[in-house]
C-alpha positions in Angstrom: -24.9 17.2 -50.5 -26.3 15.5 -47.4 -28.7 12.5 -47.2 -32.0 12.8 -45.9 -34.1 10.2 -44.1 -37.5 10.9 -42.7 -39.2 8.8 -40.0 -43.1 9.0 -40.1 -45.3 7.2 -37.9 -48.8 5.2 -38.4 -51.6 3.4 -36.0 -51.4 5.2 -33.3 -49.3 7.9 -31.4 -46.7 7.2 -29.0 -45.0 4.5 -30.5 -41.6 5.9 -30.4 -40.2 7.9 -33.8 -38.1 9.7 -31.7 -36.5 6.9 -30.1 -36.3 5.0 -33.2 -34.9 8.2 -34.8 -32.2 8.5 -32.2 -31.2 4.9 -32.2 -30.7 4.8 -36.0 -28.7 8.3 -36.0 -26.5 6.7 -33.2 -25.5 3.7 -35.2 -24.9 6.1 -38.3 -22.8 8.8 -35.7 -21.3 5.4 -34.5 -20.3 4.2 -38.0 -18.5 7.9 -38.5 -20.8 9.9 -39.9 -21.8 13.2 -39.1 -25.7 12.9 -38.0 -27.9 15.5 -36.8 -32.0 14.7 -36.5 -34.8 17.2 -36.6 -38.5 17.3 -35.5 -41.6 18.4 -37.7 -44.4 18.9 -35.1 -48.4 19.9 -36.8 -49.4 22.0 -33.8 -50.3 25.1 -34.5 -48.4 26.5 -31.7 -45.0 28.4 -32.5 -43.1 26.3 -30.0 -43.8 23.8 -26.9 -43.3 27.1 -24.7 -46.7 28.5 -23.3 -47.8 24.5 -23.8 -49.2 23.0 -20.5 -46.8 20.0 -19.4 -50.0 17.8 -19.2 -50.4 18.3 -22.4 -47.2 18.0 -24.3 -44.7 16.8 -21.2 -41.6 18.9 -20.6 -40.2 21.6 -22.7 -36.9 21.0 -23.8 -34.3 24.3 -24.1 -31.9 23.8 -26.4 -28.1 26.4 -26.1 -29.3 28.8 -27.7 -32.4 29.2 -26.4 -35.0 27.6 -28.3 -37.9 25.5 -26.5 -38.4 22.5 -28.4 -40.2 19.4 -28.1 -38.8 16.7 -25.4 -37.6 14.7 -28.3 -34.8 17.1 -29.0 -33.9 15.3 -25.2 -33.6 12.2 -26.8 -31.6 13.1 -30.1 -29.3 15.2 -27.6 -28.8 12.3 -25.2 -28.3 9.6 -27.7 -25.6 11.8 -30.0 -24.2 13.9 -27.2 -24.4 16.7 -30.2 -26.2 20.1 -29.4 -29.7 20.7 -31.1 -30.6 24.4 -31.6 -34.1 26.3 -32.9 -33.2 24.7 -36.5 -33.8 21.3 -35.3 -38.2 21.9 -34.3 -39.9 23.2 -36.3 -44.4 23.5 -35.8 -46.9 24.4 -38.2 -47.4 27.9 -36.2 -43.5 28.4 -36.8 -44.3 27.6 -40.8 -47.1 29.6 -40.9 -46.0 32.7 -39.2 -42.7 32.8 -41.6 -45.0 32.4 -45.1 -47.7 35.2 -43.6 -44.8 37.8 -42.7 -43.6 37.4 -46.3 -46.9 37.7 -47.5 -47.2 40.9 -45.7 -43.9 42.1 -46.4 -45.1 41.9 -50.3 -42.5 38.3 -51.2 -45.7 36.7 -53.2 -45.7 39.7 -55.4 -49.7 39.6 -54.9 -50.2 36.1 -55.9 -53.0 33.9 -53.7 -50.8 31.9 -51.2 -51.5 28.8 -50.8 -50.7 25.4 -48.7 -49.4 24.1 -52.0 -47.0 25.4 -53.1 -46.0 28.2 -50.3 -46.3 26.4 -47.1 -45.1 23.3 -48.6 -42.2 25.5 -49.8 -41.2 26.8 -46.6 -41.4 23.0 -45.1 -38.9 21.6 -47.9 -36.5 24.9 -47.3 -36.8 23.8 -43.5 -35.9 20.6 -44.1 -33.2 20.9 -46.3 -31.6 23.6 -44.4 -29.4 21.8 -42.2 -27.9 19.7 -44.9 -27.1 22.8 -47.0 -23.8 24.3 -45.4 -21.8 20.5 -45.5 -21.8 20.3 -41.9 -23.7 17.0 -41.5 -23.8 13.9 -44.1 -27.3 12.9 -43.1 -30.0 14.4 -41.4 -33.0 12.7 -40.0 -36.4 14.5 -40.1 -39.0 12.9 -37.9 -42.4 13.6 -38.8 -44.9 14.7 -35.5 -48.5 12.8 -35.7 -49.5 10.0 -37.0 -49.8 9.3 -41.3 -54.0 9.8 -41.5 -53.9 13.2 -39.2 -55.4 16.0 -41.2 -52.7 18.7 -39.7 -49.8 16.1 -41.0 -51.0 16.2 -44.5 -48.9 19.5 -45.7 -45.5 17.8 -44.3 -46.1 14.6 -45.8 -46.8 16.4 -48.7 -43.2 17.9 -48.4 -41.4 14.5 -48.1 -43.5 13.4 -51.5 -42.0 16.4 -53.1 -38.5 15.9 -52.1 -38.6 12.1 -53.0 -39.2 13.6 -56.5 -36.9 16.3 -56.7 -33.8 14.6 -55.3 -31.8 12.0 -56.3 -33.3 8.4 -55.1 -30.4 8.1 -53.7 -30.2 10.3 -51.6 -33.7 10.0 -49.7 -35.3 7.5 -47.7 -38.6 6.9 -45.5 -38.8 5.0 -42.8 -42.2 3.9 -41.4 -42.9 3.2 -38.2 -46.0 1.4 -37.6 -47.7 -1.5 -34.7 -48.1 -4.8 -34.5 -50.7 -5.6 -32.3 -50.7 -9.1 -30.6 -54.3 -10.7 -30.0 -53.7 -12.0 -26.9 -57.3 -14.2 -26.9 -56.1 -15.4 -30.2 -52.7 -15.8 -29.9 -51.8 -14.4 -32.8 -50.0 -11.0 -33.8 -52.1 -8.8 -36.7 -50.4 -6.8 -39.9 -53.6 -5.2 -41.4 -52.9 -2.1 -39.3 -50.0 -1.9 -40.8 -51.1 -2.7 -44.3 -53.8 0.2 -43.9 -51.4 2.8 -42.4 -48.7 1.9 -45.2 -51.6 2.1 -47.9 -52.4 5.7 -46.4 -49.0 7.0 -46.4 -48.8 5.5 -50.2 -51.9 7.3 -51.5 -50.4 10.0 -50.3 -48.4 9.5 -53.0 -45.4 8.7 -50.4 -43.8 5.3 -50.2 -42.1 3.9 -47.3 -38.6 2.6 -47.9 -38.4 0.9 -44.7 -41.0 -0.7 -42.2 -40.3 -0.6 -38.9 -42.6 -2.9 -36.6 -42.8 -2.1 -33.0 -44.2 -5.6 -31.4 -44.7 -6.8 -28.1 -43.6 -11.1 -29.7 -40.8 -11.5 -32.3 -42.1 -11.7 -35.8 -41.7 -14.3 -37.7 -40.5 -14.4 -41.0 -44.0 -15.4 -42.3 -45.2 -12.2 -40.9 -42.7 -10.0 -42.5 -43.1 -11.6 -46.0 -46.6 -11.4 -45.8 -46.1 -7.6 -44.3 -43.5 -7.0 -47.5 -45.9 -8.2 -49.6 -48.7 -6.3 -48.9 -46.3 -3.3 -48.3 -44.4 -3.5 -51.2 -41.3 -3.5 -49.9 -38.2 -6.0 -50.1 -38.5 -8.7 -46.9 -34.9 -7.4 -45.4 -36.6 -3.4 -45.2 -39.4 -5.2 -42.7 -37.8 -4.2 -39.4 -38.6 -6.1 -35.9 -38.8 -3.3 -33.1 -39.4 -5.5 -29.8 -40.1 -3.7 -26.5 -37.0 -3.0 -24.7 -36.0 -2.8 -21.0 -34.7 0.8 -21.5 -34.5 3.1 -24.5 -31.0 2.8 -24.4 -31.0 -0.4 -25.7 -32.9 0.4 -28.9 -29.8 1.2 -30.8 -28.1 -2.3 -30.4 -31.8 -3.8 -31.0 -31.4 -2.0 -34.4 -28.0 -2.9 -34.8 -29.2 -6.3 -34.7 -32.1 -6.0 -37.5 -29.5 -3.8 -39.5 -31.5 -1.1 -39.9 -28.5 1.5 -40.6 -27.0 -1.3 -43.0 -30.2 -1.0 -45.0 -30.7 2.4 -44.9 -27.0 2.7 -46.4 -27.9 0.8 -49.1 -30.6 2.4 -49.7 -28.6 5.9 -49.5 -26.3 4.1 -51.8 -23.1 4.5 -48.7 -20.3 2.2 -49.2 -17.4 3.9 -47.5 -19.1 3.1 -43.9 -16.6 1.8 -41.0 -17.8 -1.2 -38.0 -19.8 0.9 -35.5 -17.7 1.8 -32.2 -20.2 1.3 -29.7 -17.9 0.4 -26.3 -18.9 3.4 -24.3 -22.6 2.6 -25.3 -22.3 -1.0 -24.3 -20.4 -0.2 -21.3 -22.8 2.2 -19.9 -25.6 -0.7 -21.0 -23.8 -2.9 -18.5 -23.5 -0.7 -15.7 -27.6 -0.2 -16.1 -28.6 -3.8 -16.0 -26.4 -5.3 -13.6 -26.3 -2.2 -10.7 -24.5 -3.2 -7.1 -27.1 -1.5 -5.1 -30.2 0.8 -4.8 -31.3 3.6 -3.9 -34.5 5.4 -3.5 -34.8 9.3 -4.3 -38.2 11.3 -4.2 -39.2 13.7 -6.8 -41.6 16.6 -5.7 -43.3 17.9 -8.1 -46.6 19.2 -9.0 -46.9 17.2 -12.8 -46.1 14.0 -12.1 -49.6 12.3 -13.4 -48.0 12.8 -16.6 -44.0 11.4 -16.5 -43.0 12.9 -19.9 -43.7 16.6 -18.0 -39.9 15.3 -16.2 -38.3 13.2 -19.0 -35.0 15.0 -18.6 -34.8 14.7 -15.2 -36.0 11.0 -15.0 -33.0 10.1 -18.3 -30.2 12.2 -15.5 -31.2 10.2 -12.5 -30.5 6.7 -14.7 -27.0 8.2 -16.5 -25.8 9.3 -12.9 -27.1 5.8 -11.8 -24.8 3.9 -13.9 -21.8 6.4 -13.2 -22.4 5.2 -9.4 -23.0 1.9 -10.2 -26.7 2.3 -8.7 -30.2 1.5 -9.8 -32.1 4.6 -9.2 -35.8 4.2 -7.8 -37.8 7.1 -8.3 -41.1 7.9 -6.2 -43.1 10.1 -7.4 -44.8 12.5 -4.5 -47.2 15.4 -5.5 -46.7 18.3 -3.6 -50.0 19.5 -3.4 -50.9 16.4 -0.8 -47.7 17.4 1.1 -48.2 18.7 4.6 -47.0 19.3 8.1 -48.8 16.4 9.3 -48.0 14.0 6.7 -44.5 15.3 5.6 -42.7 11.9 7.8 -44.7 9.6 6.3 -44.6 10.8 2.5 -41.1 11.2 2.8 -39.9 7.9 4.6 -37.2 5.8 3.4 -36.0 8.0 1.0 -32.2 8.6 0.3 -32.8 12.1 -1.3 -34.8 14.6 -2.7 -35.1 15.9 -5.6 -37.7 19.3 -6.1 -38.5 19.8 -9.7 -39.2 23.0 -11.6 -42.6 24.0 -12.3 -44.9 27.9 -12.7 -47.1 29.0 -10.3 -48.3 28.7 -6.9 -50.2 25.1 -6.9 -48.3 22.6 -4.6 -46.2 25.8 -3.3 -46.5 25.0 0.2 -45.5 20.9 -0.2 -42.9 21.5 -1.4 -41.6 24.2 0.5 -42.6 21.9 3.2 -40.3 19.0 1.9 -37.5 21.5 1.7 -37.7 22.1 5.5 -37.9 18.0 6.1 -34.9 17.6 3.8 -32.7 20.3 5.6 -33.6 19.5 9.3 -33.2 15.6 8.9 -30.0 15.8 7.0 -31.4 14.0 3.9 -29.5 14.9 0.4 -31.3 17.9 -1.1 -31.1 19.0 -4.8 -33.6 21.9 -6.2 -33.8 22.7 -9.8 -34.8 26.5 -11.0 -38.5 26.4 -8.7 -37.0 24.2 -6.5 -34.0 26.2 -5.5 -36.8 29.1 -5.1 -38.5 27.0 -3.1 -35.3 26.6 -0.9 -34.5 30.3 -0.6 -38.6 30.6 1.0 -38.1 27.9 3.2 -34.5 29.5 4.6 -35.9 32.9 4.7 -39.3 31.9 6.6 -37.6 28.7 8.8 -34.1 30.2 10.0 -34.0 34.1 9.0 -37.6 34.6 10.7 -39.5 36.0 7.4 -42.7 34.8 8.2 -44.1 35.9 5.4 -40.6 35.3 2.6 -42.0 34.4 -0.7 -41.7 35.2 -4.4 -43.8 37.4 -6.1 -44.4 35.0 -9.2 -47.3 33.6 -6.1 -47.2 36.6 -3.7 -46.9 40.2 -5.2 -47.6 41.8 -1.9 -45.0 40.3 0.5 -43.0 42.3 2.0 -40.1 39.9 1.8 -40.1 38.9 -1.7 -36.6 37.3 -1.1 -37.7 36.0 -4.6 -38.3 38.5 -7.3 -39.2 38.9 -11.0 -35.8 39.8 -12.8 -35.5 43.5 -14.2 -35.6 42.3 -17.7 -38.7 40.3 -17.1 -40.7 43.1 -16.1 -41.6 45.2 -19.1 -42.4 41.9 -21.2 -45.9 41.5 -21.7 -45.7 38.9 -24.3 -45.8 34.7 -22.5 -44.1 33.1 -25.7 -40.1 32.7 -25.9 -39.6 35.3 -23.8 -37.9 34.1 -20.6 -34.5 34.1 -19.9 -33.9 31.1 -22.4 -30.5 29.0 -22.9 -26.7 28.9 -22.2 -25.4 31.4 -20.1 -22.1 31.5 -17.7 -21.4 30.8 -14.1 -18.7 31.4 -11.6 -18.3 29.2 -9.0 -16.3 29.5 -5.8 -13.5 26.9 -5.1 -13.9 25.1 -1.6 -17.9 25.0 -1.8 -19.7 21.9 -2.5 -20.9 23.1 -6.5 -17.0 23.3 -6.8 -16.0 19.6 -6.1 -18.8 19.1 -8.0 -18.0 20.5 -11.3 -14.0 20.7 -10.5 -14.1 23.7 -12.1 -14.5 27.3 -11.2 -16.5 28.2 -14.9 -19.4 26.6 -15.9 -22.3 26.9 -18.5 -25.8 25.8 -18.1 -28.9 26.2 -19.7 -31.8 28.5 -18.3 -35.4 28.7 -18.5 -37.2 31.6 -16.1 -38.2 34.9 -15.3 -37.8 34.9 -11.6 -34.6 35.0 -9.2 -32.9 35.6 -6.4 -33.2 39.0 -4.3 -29.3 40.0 -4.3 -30.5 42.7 -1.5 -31.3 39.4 0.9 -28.0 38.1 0.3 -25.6 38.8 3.0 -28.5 38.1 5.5 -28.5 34.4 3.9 -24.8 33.8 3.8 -24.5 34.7 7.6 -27.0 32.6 7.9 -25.5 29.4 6.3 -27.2 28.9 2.7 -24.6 30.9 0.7 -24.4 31.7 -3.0 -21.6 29.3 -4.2 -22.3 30.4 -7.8 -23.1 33.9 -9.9 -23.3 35.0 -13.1 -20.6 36.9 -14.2 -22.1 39.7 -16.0 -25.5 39.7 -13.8 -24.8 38.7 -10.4 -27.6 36.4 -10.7 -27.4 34.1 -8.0 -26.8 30.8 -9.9 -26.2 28.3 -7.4 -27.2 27.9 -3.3 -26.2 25.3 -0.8 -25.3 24.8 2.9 -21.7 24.1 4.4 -23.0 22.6 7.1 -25.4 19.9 6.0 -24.2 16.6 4.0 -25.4 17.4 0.8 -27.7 20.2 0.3 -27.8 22.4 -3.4 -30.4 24.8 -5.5 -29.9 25.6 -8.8 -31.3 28.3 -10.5 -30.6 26.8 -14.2 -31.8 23.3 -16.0 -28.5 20.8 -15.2 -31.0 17.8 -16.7 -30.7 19.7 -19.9 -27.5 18.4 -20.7 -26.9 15.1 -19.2 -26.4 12.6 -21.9 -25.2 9.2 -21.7 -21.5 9.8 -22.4 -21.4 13.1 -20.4 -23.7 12.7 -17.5 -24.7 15.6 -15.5 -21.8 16.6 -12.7 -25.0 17.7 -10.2 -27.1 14.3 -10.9 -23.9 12.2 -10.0 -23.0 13.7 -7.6 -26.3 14.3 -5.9 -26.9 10.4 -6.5 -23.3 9.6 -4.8 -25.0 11.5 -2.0 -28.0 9.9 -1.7 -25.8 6.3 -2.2 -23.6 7.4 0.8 -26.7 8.1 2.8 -28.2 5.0 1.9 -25.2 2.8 2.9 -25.3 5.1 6.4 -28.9 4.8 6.8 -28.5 0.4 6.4 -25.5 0.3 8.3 -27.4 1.9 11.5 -30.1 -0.4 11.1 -27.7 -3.2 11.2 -26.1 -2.0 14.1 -29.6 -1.4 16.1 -30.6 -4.8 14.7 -27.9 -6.1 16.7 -28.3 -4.0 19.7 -31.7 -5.2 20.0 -30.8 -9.4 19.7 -28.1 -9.2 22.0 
């Protein structure tokens, strides 16, 4: 049988469950344990798939094609392990399971209810993972805040299980905030006391209070917060702000949260964490030997989250280069001819993000053209590589009018098209081509010194692609296809011999970056943009010189 902890949160919203989920499942994975974490969202929504990225940030796609919420990132990136549709589950999901079975007759006509049915289907979804012996202890993270009226059936869940399992063999942890007065001077626990007395007339009670705090507590404050909370002084967790999330875990290392939650889980045979790597790559990230500057186009970045992935790749292939990684943000609706220079000075690459539809088209095709003319490190991602096809076909082939038809049905050179399989779909939801597939990439080209290998799987996420029948007019050109799928011919991967560093992808790389295995595209598009960098100072140097002698 496998353990169970459950994270639930209280005050307020973004306060970080899912980092604080991550970290603790580290330290366990560290300590030898087999660890896996799961997410319980309340939206009604089946999945984060047709959600808009200003409203929920990015969607995350998982190998076997399953879009998830961006906290499935985190878990990924923190335990290098691979998440799958298992690991999220919505209300919408819950729902839609307990209404086909009502339909298909499984109630034997009895009135289905939130208690026990849906409740039901949330315990069997919880426990799953832990039933075939492949993990010791899975962590459940609870979406929402304790109070939210669409949280109430999955805390409702976690009261039944604390019942019908051994005590030994659940615990919650609760993550709530410390506010610090500033006027006053003085840091206030009756937030917490109210969102612990919530979650407790629930008829849920937290095993462990973790505190996130902008000042240390002191250990007044957590024997008054134990106290009031009902829980021993040790299970009152500090949970300071951190310089990065990837310090979290050694921050809860420090308050020995795993240790407790052991004891609580009534684990004795645990080992000294092994966290070398971790520390390592900590080092490397604080104490970088130089800087450099790369510019991400999009068209959502208002709202960071809506890039998360790609934001966490930039700072693993950072540390692999030994480089802090400054990312400025530009918003490719305000890009234009006239402004392009300017937007786009002083960068040492560029990086065009994915994205749907034809808002902040023409920026970024615009950045494209500044990127490949001036010689500056290009990398496009799934849109972006799109976006690099147009701006070939309309700059250097002479297709005035080169476009995709996801923006421009009627071109006549839709050198981007909607993939056969796409075509007849009529349903939006989970219906793209989603997760792991294969690539073949030709040795000499640039994606091939990349990877160092000629076979290659990444992770997908559209419906659009690359018009095969433009293809040899491209190659002679000089952006060639330096990557297919095997079975498809989908054109996977484009670059240019000719120019320093210069690649389009038509799959998610940021998908699978994680801190022990960084992403072979992100490192080596940031050794690009570090070479150009150390060019790019080295001229001013020289004309700095020039000009005092």
């Amino acid at each position: 049988m496998a353990k169970y902890i459950f994270v639930t949160g209280g005050v307020t919203s973004s306060l970080g469950k899912g980092i604080i989920a991550a970290s603790l499942a580290k330290l366990l994975q560290a300590r030898g344990f087999r660890v896996t974490i799961q997410k319980f969202d309340p939206y009604i929504n089946v999945d984060p798939g047709t959600l808009n990225p200003y409203e929920h940030g990015e969607c995350y796609v998982t190998e076997d094609g399953a879009e998830t919420d961006l906290d499935l990132g985190h878990y990924e990136r923190f335990l290098s392990i691979f998440t799958s549709q298992a690991n999220n589950v919505t209300t919408g999901r819950i729902y839609q399971t307990v209404i086909n079975k009502e339909r298909e007759g499984a109630f034997l006509g009895k009135t289905v209810q939130v208690v026990p049915h849906i409740t039901d289907e949330i315990k069997r979804r919880m426990l799953l993972l832990g039933k075939d012996g492949k993990y010791d202890i899975v962590i459940t993270e609870i979406g929402g805040t304790v109070g939210d009226i669409e949280s109430l059936p999955f805390i409702e869940a976690v009261r039944q299980l604390q019942w019908e399992l051994p005590e030994e063999d659940v615990v919650v942890v609760h993550l709530t905030l410390i506010p610090y007065l500033r006027a006053a001077k003085e840091l206030k626990t009756k937030p917490t006391q109210h969102s612990v007395k919530m979650l407790s007339e629930t008829g849920v009670h937290p095993d462990i209070i973790v505190c996130r705090t902008e000042e240390p507590l002191s250990n007044d404050i957590k024997r008054k917060i134990a106290l009031f909370c009902n829980v021993k002084q040790e299970a009152v967790i500090e949970a300071m702000d951190a310089s990065t999330i990837y310090e979290v875990p050694l921050l809860m290392l420090r308050e020995k949260l795993d240790i407790i939650c052991m004891k609580k889980l009534n684990i004795t045979n645990a080992k000294e964490p092994e966290l070398e790597k971790w520390k390592g790559f900590l080092d490397k990230l604080k104490y970088p030997k130089s800087k450099v500057t790369v510019g991400l186009i999009g068209k959502y970045v208002e709202l960071q989250d809506a890039y998360k992935s790609i934001l966490e790749s930039f700072i693993h292939a950072g540390a692999v280069n030994e480089v802090k990684v400054q990312v400025v943000n530009v918003h490719s609706e305000f890009i234009t001819k006239d402004n392009v220079s300017e937007k786009l000075e002083g960068l040492d690459g560029l990086l065009v993000a994915p994205g749907f539809g034809h808002r902040g088209i023409e920026g970024k095709i615009i950045a494209v053209q500044y990127a490949r003319e001036n010689g500056l490190p290009f990398f496009g991602i799934c849109l972006g590589m799109q976006m690099a096809v147009i701006e070939f076909g309309r700059n250097v082939l002479g297709l005035a009018d080169a476009h995709s038809t996801e923006m421009d049905a009627s071109t006549s050179n839709a050198v981007i098209n909607m993939m056969e399989e796409q075509k007849k779909i009529k349903l939006m939801g989970g219906t793209m081509r989603l997760g792991t597939y294969p690539c073949e990439i030709k040795e000499g080209t640039l994606a091939y010194e990349i990877y160092g290998s000629t076979h290659i799987s990444e992770r997908h996420r559209h419906r659009y692609e690359f018009n095969n029948s433009y293809l040899e007019q491209f190659e002679n050109a000089g952006l060639v296809a330096s990557g297919l799928n095997p079975d498809s011919g989908l054109v996977e991967i484009m670059e240019i011999p000719a120019h320093p560093f210069f690649i389009g992808v038509q799959y998610h790389p940021e998908l699978k970056s994680t801190v022990e295995r960084p992403a072979p595209l992100f490192v080596g598009f940031i050794g690009a943009a570090k070479k150009y960098n150390e060019k790019r100072v080295s001229q001013k140097s020289v004309a700095l010189q020039t000009e005092l002698i």
